[in-house]
VOBA-1610 file (N, C-alpha, C; in pm, whole numbers, padded with zeros to 5 digits, always signed):
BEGIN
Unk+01969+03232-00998Unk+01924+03096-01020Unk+01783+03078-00965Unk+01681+03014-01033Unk+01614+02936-00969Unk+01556+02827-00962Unk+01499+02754-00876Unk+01523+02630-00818Unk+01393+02567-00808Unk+01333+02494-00900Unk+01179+02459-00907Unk+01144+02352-00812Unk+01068+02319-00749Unk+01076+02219-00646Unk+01151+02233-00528Unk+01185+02320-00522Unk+01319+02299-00384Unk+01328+02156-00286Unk+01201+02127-00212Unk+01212+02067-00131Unk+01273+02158-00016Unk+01383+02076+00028Unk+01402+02141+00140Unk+01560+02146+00105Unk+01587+02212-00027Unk+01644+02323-00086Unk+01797+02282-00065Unk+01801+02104-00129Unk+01949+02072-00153Unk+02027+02178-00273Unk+01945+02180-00345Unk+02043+02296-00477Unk+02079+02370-00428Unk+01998+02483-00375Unk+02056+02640-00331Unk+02152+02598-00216Unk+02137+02553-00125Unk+02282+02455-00014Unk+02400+02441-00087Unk+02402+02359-00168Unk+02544+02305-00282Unk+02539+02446-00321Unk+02510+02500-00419Unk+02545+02604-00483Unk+02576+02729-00402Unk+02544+02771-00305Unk+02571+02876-00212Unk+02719+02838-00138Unk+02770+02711-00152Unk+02823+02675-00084Unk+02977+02711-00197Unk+02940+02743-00307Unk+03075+02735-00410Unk+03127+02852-00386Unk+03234+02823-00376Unk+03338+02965-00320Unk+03361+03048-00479Unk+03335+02976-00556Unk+03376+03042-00692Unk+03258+03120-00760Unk+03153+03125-00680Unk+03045+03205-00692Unk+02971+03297-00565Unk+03079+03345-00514Unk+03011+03453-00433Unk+02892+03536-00427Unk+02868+03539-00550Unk+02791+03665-00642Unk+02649+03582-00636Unk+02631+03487-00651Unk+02507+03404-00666Unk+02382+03427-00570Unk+02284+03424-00666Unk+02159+03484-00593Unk+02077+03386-00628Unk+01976+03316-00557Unk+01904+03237-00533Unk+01761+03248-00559Unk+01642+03224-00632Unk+01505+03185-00554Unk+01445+03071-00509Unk+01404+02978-00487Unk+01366+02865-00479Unk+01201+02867-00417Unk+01120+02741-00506Unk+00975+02784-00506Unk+00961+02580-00504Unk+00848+02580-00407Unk+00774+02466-00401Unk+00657+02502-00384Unk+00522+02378-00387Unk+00385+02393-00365Unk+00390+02357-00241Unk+00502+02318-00158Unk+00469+02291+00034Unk+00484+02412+00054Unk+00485+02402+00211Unk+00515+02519+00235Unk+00694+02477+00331Unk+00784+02553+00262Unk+00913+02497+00356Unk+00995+02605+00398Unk+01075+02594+00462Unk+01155+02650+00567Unk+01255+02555+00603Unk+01368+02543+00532Unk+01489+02458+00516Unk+01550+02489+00670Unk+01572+02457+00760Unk+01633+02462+00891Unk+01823+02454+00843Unk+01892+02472+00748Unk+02002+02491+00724Unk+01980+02642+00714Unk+01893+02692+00652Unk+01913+02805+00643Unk+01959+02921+00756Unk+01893+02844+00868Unk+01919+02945+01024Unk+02075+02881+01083Unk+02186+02826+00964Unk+02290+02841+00964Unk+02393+02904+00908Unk+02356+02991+00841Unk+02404+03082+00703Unk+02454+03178+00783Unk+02549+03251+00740Unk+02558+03381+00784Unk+02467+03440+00739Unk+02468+03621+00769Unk+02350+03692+00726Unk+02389+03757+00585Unk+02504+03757+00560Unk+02556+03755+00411Unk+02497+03638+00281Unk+02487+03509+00324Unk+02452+03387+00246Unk+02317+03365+00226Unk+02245+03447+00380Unk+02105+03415+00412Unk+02034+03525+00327Unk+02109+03615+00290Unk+01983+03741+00210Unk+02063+03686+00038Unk+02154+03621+00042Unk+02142+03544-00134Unk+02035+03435-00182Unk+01954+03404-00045Unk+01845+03210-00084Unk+01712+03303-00057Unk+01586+03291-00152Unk+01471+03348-00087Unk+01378+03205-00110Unk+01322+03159-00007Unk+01225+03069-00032Unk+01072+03084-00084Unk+01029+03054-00159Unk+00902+03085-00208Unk+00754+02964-00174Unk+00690+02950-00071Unk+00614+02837-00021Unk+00503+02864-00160Unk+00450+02739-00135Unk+00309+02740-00238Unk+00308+02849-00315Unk+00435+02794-00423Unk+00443+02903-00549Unk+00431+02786-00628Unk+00353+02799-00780Unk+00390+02645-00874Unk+00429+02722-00997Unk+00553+02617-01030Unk+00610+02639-01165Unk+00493+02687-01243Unk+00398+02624-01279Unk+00290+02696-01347Unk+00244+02855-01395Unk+00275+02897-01218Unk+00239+03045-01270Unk+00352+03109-01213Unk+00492+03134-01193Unk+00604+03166-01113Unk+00603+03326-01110Unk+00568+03385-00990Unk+00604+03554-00962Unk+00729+03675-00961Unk+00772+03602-01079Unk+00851+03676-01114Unk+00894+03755-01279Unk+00922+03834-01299Unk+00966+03907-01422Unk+01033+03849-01490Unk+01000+03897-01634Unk+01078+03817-01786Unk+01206+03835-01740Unk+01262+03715-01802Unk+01431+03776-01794Unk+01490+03737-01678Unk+01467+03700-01564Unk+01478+03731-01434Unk+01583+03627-01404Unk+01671+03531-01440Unk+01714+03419-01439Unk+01875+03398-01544Unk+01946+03392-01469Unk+02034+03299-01555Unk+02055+03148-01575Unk+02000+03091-01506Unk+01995+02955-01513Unk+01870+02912-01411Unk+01830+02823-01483Unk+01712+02750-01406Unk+01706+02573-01397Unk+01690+02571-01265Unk+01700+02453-01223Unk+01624+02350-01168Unk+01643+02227-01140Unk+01524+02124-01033Unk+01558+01978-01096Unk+01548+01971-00942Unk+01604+01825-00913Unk+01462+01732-00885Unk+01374+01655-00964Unk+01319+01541-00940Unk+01164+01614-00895Unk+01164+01749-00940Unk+01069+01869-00932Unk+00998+01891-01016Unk+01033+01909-01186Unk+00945+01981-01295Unk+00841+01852-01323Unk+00909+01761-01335Unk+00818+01688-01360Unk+00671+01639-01317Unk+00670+01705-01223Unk+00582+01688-01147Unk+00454+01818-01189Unk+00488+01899-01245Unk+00423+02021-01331Unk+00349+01970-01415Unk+00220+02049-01469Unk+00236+02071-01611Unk+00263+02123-01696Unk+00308+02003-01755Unk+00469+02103-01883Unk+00411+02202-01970Unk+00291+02157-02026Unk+00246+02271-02123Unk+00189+02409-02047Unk+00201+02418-01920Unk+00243+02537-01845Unk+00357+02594-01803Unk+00415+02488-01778Unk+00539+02534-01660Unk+00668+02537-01749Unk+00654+02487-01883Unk+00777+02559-01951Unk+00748+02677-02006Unk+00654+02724-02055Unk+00615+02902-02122Unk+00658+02926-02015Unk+00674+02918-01897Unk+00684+03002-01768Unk+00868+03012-01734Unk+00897+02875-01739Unk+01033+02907-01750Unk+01123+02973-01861Unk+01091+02961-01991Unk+01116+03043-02113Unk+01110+03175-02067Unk+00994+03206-02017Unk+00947+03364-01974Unk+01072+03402-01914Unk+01126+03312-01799Unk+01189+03428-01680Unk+01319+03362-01702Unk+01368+03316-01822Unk+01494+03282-01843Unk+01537+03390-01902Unk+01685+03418-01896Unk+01706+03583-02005Unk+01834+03498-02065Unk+01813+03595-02154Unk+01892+03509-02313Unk+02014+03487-02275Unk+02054+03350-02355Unk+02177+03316-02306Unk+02170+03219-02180Unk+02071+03226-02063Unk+02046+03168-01976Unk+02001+02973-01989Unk+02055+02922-01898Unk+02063+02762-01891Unk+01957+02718-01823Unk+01904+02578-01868Unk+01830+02500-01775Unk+01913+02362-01730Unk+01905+02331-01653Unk+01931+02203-01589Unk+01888+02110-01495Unk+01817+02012-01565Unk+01766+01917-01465Unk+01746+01825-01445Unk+01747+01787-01358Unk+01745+01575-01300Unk+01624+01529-01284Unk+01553+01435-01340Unk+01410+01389-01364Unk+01434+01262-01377Unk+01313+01161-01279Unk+01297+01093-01249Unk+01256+01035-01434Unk+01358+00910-01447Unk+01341+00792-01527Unk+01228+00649-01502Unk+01164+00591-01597Unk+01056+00527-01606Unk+01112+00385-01536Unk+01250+00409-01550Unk+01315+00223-01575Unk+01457+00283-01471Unk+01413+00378-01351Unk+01517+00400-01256Unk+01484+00329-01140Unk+01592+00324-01070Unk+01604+00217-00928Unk+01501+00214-00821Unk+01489+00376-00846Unk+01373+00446-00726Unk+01243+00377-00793Unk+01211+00395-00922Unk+01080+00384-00967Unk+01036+00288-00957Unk+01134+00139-00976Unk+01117+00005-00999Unk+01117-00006-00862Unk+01161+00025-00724Unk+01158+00001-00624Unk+01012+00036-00545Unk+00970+00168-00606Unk+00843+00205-00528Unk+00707+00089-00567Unk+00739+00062-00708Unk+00637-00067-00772Unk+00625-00182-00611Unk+00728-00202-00609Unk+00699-00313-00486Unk+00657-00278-00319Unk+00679-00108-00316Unk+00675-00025-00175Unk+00514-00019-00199Unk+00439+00001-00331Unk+00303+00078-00366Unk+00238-00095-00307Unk+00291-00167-00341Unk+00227-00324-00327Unk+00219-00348-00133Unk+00289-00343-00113Unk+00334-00324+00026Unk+00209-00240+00086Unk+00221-00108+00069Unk+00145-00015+00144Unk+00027-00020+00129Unk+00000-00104+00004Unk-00206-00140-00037Unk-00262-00220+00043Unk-00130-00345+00068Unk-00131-00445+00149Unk-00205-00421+00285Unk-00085-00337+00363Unk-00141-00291+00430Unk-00228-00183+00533Unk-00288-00082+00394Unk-00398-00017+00403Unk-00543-00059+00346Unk-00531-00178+00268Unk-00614-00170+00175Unk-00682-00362+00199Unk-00591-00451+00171Unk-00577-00567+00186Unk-00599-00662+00333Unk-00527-00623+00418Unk-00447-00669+00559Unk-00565-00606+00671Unk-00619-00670+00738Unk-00674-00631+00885Unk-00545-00583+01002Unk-00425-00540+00932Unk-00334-00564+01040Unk-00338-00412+01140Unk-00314-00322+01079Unk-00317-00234+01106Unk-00444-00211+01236Unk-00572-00263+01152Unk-00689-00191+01240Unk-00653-00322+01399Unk-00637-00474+01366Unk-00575-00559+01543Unk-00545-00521+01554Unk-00423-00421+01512Unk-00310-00406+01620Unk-00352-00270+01712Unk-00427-00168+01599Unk-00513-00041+01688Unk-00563-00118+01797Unk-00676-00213+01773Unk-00741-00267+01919Unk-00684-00351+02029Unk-00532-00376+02027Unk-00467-00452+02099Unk-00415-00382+02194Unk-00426-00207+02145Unk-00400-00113+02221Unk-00452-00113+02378Unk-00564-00154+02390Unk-00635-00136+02533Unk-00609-00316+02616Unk-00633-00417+02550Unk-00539-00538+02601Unk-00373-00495+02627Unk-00283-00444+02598Unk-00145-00401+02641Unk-00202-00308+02719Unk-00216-00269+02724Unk-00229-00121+02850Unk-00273-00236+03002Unk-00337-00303+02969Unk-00395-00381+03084Unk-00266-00480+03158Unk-00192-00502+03087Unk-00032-00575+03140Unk+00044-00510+03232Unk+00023-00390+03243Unk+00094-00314+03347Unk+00074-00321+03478Unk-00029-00396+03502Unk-00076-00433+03654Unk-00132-00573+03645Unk-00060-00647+03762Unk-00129-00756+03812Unk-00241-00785+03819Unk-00305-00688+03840Unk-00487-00673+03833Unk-00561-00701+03702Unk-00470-00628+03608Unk-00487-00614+03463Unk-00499-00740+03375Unk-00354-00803+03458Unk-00350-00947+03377Unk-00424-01063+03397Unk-00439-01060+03548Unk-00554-01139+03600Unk-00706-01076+03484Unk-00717-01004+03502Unk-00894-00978+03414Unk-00841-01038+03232Unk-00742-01049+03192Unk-00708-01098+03055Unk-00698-01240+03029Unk-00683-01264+03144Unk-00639-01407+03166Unk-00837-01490+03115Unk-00903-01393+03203Unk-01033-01474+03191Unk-01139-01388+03131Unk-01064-01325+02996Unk-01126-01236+02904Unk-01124-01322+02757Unk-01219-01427+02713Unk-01195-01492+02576Unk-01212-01378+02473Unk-01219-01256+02451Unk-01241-01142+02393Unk-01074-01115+02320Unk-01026-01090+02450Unk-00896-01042+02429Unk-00772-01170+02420Unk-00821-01314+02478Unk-00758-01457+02427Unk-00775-01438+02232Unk-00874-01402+02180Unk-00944-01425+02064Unk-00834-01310+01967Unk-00887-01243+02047Unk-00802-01058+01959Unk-00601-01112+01979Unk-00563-01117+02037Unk-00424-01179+02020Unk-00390-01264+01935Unk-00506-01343+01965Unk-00474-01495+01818Unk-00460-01429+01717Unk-00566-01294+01670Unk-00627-01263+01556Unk-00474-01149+01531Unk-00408-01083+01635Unk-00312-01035+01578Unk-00160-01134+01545Unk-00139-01234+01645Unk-00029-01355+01632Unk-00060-01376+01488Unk-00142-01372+01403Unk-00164-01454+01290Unk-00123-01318+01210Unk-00172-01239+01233Unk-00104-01121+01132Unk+00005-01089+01151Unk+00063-01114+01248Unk+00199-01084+01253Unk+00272-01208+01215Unk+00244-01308+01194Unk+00275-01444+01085Unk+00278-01384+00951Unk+00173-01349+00924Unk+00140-01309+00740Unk+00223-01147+00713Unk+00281-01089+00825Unk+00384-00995+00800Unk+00468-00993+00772Unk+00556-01128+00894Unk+00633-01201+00863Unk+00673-01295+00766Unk+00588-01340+00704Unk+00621-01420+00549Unk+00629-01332+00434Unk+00516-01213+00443Unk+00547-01097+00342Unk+00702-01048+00319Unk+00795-01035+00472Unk+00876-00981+00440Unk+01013-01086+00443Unk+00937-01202+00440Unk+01120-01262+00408Unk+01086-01292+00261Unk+00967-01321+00204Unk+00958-01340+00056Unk+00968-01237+00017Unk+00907-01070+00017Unk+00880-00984-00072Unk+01030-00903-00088Unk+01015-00808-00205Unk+01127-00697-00223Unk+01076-00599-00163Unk+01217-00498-00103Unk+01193-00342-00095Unk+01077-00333+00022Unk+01139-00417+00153Unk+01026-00440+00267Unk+01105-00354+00376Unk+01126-00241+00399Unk+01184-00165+00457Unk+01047-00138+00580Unk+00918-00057+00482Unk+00824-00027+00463Unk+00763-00130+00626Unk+00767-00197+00578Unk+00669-00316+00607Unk+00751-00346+00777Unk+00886-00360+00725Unk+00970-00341+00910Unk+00954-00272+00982Unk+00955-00116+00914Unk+00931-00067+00983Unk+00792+00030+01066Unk+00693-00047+01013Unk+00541-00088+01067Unk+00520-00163+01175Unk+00595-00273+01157Unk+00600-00353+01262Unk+00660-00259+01370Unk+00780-00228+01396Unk+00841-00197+01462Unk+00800-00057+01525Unk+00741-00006+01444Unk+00608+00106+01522Unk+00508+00093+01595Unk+00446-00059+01570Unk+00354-00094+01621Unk+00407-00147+01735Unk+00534-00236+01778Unk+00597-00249+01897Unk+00606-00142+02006Unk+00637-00049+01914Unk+00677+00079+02021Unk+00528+00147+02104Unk+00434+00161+02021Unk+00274+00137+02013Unk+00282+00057+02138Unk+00255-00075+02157Unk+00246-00132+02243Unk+00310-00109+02364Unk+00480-00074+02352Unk+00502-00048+02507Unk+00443+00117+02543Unk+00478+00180+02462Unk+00356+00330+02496Unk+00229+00313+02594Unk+00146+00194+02516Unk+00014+00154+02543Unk+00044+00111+02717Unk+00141+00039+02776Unk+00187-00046+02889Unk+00283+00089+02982Unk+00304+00143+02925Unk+00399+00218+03009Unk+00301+00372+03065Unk+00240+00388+02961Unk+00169+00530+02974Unk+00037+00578+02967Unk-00097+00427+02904Unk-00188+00398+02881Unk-00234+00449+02733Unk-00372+00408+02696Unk-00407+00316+02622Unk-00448+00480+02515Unk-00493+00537+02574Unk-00517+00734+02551Unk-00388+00820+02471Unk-00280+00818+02531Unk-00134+00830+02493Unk-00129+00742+02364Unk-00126+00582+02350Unk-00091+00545+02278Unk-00154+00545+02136Unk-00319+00576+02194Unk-00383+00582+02076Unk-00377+00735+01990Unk-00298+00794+02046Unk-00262+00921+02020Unk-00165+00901+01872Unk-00070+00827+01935Unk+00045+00786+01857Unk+00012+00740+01766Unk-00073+00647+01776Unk-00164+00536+01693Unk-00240+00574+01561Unk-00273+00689+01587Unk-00359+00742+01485Unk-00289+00802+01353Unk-00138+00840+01366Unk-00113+00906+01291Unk-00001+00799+01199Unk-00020+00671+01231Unk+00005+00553+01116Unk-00042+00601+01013Unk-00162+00575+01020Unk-00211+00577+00873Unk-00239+00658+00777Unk-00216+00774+00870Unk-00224+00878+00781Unk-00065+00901+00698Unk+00039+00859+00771Unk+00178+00912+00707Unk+00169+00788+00594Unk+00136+00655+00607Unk+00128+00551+00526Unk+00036+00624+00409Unk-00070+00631+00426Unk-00148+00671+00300Unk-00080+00825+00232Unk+00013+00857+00288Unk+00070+00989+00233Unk+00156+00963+00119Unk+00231+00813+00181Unk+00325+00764+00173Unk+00310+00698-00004Unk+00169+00670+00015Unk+00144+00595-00070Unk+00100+00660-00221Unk+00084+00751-00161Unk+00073+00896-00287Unk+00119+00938-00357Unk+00227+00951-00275Unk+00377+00991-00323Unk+00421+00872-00410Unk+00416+00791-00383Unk+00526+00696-00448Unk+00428+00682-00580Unk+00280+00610-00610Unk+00215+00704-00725Unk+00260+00776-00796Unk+00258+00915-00744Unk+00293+01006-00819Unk+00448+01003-00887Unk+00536+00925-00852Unk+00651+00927-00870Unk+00632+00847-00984Unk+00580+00719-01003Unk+00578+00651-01086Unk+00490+00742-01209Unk+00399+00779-01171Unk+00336+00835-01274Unk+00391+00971-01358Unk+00485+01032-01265Unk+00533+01147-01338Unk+00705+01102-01412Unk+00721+00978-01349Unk+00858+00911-01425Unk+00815+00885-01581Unk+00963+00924-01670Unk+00945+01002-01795Unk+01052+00921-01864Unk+00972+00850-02018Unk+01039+00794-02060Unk+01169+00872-02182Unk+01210+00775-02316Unk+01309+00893-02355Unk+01217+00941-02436Unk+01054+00918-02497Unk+01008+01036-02603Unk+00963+01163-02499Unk+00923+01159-02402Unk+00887+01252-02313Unk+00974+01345-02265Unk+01107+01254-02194Unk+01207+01364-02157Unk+01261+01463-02295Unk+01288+01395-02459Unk+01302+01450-02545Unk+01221+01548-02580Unk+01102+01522-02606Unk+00976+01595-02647Unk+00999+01783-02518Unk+01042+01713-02388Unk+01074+01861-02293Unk+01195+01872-02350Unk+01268+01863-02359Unk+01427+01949-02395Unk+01384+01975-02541Unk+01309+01961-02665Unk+01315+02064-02755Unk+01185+02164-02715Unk+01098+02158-02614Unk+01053+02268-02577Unk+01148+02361-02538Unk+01202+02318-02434Unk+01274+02447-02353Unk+01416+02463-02441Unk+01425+02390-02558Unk+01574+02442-02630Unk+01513+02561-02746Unk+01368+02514-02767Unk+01327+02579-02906Unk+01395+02616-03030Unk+01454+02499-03101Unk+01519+02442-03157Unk+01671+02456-03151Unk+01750+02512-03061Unk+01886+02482-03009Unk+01920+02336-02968Unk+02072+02343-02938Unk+02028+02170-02928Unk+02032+02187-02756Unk+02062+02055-02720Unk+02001+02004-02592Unk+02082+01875-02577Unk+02131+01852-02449Unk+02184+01737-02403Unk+02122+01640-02335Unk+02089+01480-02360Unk+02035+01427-02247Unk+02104+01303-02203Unk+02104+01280-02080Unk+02216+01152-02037Unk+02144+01092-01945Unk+02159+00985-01948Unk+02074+00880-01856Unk+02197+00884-01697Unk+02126+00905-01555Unk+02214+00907-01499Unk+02254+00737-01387Unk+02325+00710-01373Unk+02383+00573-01346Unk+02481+00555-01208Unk+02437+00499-01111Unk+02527+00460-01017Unk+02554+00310-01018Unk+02637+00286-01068Unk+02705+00123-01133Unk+02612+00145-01246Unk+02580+00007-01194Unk+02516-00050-01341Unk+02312+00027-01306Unk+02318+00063-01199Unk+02153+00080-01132Unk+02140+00241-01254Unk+02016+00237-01327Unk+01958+00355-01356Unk+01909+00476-01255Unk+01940+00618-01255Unk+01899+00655-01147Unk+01813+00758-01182Unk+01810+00820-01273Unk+01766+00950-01342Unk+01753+00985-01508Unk+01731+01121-01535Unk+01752+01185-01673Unk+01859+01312-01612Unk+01963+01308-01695Unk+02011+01488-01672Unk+01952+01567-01811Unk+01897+01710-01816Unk+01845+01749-01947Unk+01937+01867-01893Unk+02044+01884-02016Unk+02081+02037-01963Unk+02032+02097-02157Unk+02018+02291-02121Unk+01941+02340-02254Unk+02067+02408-02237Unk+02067+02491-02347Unk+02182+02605-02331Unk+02093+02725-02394Unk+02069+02840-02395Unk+01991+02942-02540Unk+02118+02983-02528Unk+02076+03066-02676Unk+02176+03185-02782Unk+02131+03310-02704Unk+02206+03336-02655Unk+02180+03551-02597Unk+02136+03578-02742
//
């Protein structure tokens, strides 16, 4: 089998795990670089069936024609380009061999949900002064830890001024998230930035800005991702248009996948003729 996207290699896990396939041999390839920490739970029997492949891309995959009985990826190919990365899977499929895979839908729960997470995170990277008060509130909290501290704040209109200026953003956070959808995001910013603050009071202002810095970088990561999700979510001429590639004119199954009534996915399974 192999496993396009792994991530951090839910397929090869489930599938290694089927007692009715002992025999099963594994590759699994992403463009991160990963190291699944289940794996250093395997016996050494299970552990030489999974090989991980870091910064490998479907695009150009290192391996031999044929090489495959079934090929797989969960919420992975799509993220390729197809007019590469299927010649490539064709290549190392051997006849008779299956594809199967779960791909993110245009009009799924996740997709329609990130629309309001992408709004959120512009907000506040892009929109909102909140982020950068609350960085500078860092050295006013650090000063609370001593009596000395509070006395000099007390008759600092600098830092009277900079509090107002964050009290008010933390108002306009607060209205964002009892009106907006899909404010998980947004809680739990706040609630980083709390922790931020006692850091700043407990351990100083150096420490905290330590902590501090690496907000915005996981946010703007954050914000990438969810992008890309939307943008590589695939409607039905697209997901169709890939399953008669990779069927090359065999047929092909596609099912919209559904938890209740919520859209969640595409399943595309191919079958070839040996």
């Amino acid at each position: 089998m192999l496993d396009i996207g792994t991530g951090n290699g839910p397929l090869p896990k489930l599938l290694l795990g089927m007692a009715s396939r002992p025999d099963l041999q594994c590759d699994a390839i992403d463009l991160a670089e990963i190291a699944p920490p289940w794996v250093q739970e395997l016996s050494a029997t299970a552990c030489a069936r999974v090989r991980f492949h870091s910064a490998c891309a479907a695009e150009q995959l290192p391996f031999g024609a044929a090489s495959f009985e079934l090929v797989v990826s969960q919420w992975g190919l799509e993220y390729s380009h197809l007019g590469l990365s299927v010649p490539e899977i064709l290549r190392v499929l051997a006849p008779g061999g299956a594809v199967q895979l779960l791909l993110h839908h245009q009009d799924a729960l996740p997709v329609t949900l990130a629309a309001d997470e992408i709004a959120h995170l512009e907000w506040l990277l892009q929109d909102s002064p909140y982020l950068d008060v609350a960085s500078q509130m860092l050295a006013p909290m650090a000063l609370t830890a001593s009596p000395a501290g509070r006395a000099q704040l007390m008759q600092d209109p600098g830092a009277n001024h900079l509090r107002a200026l964050f009290n008010a953003q933390q108002d306009a956070m607060q209205a964002r998230i009892e009106h907006g959808a899909c404010t998980d995001v947004l809680v739990e910013v706040r609630q980083a930035v709390g922790e931020f603050f006692a850091v700043a009071t407990q351990q100083g202002v150096v420490i905290a800005a330590q902590a501090f810095s690496g907000l915005r970088a996981t946010l703007e990561d954050s914000l990438l991702r969810l992008r890309e999700l939307r943008e590589h979510a695939m409607d039905e001429v697209s997901v169709s248009a890939l399953g008669a590639s990779l069927a090359e004119g065999r047929p092909y199954q596609i099912s919209v996948l559904r938890d209740q009534d919520a859209i969640m996915g595409w399943a595309l399974l191919v079958s070839r003729a040996a």
